[in-house]
NULUM-522988 format. One record per residue (C-alpha): residue in one letter; x, y, z; residue number from 0. Coordinates in nm, 2 decimals, padded with zeros to 4 digits, m for minus. Layout:
('A'; (X; Y; Z); NUM)
...
END
This chain:
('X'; (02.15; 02.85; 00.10); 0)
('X'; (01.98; 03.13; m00.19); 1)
('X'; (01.85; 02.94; m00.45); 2)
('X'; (01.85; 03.16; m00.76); 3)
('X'; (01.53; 03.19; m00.96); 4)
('X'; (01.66; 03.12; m01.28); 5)
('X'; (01.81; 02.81; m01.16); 6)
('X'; (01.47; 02.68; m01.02); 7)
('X'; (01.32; 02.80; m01.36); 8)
('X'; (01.60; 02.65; m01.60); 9)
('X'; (01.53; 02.31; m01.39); 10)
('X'; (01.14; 02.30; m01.46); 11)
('X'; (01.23; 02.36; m01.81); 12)
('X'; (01.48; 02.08; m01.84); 13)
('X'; (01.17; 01.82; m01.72); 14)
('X'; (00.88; 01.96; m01.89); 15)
('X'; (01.01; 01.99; m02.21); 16)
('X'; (01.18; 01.66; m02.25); 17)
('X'; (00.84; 01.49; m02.08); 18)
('X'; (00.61; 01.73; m02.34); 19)
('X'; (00.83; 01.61; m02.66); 20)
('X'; (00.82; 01.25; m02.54); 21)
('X'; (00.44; 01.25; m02.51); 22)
('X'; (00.37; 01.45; m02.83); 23)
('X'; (00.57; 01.22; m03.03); 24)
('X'; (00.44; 00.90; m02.87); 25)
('X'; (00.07; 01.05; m02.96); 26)
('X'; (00.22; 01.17; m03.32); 27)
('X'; (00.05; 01.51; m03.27); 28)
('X'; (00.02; 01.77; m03.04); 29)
('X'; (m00.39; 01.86; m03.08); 30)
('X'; (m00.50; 01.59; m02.81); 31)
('X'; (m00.66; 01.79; m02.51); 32)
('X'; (m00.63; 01.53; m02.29); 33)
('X'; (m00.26; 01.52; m02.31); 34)
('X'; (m00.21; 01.89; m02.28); 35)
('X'; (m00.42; 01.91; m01.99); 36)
('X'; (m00.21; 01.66; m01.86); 37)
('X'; (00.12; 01.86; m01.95); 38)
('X'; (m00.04; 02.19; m01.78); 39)
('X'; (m00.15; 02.01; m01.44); 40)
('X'; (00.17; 01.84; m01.47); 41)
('X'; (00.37; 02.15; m01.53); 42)
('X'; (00.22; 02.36; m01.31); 43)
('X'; (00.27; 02.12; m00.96); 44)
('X'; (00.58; 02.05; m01.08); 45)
('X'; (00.68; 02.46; m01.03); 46)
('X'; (00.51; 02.49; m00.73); 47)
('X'; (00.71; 02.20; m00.59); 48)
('X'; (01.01; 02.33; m00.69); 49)
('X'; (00.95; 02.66; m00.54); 50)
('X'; (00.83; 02.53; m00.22); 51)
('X'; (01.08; 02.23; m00.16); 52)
('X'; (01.38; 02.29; 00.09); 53)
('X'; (01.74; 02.33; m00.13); 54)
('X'; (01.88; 02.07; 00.07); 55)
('X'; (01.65; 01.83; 00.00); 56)
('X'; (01.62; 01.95; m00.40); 57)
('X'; (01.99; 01.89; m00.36); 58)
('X'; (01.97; 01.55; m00.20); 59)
('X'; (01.71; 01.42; m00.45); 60)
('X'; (01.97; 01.52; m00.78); 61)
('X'; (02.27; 01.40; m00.63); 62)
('X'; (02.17; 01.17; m00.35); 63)
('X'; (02.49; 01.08; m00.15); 64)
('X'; (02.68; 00.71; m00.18); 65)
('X'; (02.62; 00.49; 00.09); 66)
('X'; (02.23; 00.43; 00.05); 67)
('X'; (02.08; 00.14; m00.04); 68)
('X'; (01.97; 00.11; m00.37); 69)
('X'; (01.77; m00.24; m00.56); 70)
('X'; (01.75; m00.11; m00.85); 71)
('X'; (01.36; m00.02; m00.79); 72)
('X'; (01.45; 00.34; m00.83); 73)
('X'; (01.53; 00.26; m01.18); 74)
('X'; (01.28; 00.07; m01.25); 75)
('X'; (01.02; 00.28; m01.13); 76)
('X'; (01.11; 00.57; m01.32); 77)
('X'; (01.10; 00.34; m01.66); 78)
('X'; (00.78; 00.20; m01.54); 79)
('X'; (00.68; 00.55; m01.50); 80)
('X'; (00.76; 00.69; m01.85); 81)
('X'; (00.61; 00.35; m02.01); 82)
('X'; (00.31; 00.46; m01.86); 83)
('X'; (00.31; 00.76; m02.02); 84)
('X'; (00.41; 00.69; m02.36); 85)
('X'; (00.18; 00.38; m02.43); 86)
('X'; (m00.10; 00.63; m02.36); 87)
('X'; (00.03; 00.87; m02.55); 88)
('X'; (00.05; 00.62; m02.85); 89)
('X'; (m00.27; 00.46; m02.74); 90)
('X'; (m00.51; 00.79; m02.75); 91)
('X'; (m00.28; 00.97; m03.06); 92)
('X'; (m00.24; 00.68; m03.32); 93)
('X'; (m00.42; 00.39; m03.21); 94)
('X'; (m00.77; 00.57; m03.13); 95)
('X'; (m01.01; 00.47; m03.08); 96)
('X'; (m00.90; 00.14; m02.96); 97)
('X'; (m00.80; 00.10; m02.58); 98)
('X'; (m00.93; 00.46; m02.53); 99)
('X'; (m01.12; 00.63; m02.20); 100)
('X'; (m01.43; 00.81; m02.25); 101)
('X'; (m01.38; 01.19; m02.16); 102)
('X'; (m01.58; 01.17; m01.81); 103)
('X'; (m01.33; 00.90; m01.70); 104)
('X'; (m01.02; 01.13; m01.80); 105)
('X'; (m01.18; 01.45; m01.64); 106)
('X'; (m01.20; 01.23; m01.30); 107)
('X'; (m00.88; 01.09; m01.34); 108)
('X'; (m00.67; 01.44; m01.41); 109)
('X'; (m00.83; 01.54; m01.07); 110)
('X'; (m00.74; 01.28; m00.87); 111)
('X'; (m00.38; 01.33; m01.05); 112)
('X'; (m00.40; 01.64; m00.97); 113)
('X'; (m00.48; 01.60; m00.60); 114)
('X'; (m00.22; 01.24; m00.56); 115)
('X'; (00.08; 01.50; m00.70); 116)
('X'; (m00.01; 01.78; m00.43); 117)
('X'; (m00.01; 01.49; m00.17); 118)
('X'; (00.34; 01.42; m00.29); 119)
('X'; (00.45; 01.79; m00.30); 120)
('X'; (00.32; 01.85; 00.06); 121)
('X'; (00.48; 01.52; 00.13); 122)
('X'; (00.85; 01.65; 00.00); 123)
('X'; (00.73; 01.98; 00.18); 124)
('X'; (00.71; 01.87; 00.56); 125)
('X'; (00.96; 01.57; 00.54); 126)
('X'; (01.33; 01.72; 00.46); 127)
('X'; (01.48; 01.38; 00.39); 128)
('X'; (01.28; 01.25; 00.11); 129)
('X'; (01.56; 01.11; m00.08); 130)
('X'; (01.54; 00.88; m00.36); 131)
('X'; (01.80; 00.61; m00.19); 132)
('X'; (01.71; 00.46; 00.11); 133)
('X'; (01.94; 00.57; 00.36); 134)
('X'; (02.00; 00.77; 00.70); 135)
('X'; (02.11; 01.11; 00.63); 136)
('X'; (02.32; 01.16; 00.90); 137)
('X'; (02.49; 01.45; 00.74); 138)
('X'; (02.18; 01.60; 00.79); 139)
('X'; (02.11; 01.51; 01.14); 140)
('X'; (01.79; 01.28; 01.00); 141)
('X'; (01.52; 01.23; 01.24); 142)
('X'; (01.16; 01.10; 01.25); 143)
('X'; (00.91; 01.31; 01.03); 144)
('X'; (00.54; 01.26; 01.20); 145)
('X'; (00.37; 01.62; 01.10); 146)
('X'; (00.13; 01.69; 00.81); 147)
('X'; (00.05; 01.39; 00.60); 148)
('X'; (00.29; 01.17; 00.83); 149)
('X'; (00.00; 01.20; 01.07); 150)
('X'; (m00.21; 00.99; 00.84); 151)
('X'; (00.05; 00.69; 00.70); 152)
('X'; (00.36; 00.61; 00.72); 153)
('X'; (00.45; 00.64; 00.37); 154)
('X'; (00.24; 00.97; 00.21); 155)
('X'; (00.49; 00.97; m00.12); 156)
('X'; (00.46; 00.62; m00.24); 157)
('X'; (00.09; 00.64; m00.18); 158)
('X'; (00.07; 00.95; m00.38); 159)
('X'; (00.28; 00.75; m00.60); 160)
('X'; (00.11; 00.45; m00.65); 161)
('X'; (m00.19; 00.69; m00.75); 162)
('X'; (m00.11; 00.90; m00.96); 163)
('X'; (00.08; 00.68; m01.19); 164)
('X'; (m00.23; 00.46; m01.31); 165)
('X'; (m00.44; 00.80; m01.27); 166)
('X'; (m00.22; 00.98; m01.55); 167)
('X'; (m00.30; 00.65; m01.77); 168)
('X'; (m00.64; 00.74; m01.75); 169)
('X'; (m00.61; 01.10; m01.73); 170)
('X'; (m00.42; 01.06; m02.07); 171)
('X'; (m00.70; 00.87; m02.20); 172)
('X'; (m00.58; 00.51; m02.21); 173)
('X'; (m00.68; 00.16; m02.07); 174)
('X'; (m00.40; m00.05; m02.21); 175)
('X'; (m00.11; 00.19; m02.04); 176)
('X'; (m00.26; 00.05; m01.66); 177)
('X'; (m00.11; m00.27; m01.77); 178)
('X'; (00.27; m00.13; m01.73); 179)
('X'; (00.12; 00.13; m01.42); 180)
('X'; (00.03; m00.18; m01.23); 181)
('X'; (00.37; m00.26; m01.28); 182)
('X'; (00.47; 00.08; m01.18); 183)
('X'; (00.25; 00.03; m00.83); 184)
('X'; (00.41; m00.35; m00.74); 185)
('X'; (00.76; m00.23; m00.75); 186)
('X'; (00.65; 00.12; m00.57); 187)
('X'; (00.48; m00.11; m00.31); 188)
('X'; (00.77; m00.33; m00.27); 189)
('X'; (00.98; m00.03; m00.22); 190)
('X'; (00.83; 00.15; 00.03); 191)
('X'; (00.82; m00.25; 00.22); 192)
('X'; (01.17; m00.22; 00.21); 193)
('X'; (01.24; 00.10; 00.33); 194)
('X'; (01.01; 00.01; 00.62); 195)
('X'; (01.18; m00.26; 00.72); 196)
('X'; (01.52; m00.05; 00.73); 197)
('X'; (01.37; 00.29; 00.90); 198)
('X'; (01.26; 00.03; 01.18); 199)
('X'; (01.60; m00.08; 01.23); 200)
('X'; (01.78; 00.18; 01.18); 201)
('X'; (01.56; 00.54; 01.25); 202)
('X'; (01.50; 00.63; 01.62); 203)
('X'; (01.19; 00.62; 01.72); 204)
('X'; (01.08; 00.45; 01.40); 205)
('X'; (00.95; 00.12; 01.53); 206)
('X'; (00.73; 00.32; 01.76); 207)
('X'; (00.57; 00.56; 01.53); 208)
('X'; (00.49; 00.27; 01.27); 209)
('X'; (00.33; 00.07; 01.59); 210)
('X'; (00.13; 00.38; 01.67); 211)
('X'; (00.02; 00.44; 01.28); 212)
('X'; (m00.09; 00.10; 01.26); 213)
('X'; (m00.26; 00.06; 01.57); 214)
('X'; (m00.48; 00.39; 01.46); 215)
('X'; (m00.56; 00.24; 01.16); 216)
('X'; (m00.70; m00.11; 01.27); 217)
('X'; (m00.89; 00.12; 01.51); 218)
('X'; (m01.06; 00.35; 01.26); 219)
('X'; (m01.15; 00.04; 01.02); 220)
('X'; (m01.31; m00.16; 01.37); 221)
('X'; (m01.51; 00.15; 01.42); 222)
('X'; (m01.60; 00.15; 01.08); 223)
('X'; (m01.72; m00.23; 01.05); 224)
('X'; (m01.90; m00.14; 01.42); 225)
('X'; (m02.07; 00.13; 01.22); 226)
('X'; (m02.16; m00.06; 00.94); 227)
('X'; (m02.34; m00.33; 01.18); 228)
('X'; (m02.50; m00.12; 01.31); 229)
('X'; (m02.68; 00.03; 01.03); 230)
('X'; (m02.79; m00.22; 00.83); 231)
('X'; (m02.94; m00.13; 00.48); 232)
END
């Protein structure tokens, strides 16, 4: 299916500019650097994942099919998420310079940002059934994902996740707005526990692949702890 470019564009448009007006007003002015810089990075991934995502999946993620199962985190991650954004807003544009980051701090934290939101976009990239509801696309004829990131960890987008929310708090310029991105990270966290739990029950070849991950990593980190005893400082 021929996505049409104006399509892709007119849906970049209808999140950036609601996201740019939300921080601006939060901040109460639109001459903070650190929040446009956040708006460009932000902007520009976004476009690029948009471009590069399959339409099936784009289609799946805007109007994900009935049947899934939904908790209620997806909600509540998604406020979490915008809470996050607009306390720093507020925090950096009317209550400096309380609460604020110094400027090295935000410069390291829009680049890890940066790189957690390309993790994501490869993430959407390689795994065709990145849907927000937990649920077996079997319209789809869903099967086990275990290239590019999957090679790593089980669950690339909730790690990118759970990074790049508390990243853009500091990126933004503000200590206080961790407070509701810690939040963001528990219910991310719990999330991707769940949809564990159901993949192994209910994805062929799943349960193996998890097994296999896990085993890899309690490898690496014994041959890291050998290492470190090893070479004693």
């Amino acid at each position: 299916m021929k996505r049409e470019p104006w399509n892709l564009l007119a849906r970049w448009v209808l999140i950036t500019v609601p996201l740019s007006a939300l921080l601006f007003a939060a901040a109460g002015t639109t001459h903070v650097t650190s929040i446009r810089r956040y708006l460009m990075v932000t902007s520009t991934l976004l476009l690029v994942t948009i471009l590069a995502v399959d339409t099936h999946l784009a289609k799946e993620r805007a109007h994900p099919r009935d049947g899934g199962i939904d908790d209620g985190s997806r909600f509540v991650a998604g406020f979490l998420f915008l809470v996050t954004l607009t306390v720093a807003a507020l925090s950096v544009g009317r209550l400096r310079p309380f609460f604020n980051v110094p400027i090295s701090i935000r410069d390291t934290a829009l680049v890890v940002f940066g790189l957690s939101t390309t993790l994501q976009a490869w993430t959407m990239v390689v795994n065709p059934f990145f849907s927000p509801l937990v649920r077996i696309q079997i319209e789809r004829r869903h099967h086990l994902v275990e290239n590019g990131p999957y090679q790593f960890v089980r669950h690339p987008g909730y790690l990118a996740m759970s990074i790049s929310v508390p990243a853009s708090a500091l990126a933004i310029g503000s200590w206080i707005a961790l407070i509701p991105a810690s939040a963001f990270v528990f219910v991310i966290r719990r999330r991707a526990s769940l949809e564990d739990k159901f993949l192994r029950t209910n994805l062929p070849g799943y349960s193996d692949y998890a097994n296999r991950m896990a085993a890899w990593h309690k490898s690496r980190k014994e041959d890291k702890c050998q290492t470190c005893n090893t070479n004693p400082q």
